[in-house]
C-alpha positions in Angstrom: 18.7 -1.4 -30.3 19.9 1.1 -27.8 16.0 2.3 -28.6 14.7 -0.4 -27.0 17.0 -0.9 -24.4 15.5 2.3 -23.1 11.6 1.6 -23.6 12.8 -1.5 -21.5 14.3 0.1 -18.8 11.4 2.5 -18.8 8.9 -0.2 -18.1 10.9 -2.0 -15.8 10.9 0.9 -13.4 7.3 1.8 -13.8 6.7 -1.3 -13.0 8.5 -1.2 -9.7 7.0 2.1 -9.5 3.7 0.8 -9.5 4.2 -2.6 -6.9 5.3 0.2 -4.7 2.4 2.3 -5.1 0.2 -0.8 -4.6 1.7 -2.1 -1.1 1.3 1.6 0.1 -1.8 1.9 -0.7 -2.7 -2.2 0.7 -0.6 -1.2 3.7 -3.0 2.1 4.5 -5.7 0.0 4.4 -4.6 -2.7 6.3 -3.5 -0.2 9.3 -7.6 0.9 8.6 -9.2 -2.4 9.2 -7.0 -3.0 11.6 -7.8 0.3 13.5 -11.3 0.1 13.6 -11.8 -2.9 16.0 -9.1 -1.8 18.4 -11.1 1.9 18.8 -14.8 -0.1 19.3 -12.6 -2.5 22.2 -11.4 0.6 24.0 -14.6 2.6 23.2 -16.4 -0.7 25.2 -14.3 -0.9 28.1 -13.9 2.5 29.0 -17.9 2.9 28.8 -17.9 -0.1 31.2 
């Protein structure tokens, strides 16, 4: 019992582990896509 207990446990926090690990890696690319457009806007209005 105390056997499982553990393998539970175990997967619980790999499975926070990886939610975490996933919104890092959405946020990154998020701040990407959201980069880009904001760099071609200022690239535009300081060549005009």
């Amino acid at each position: 019992m105390a056997k499982k207990k553990k393998e539970k446990q175990d997967g619980f926090f790999k499975e926070i582990l990886g939610e975490i690990g996933g919104s890092i890696i959405f946020e990154v690319v998020w701040n990407i896509i959201m980069f880009i457009p904001r760099v071609i806007i200022r690239l535009i209005s300081t060549l005009w």
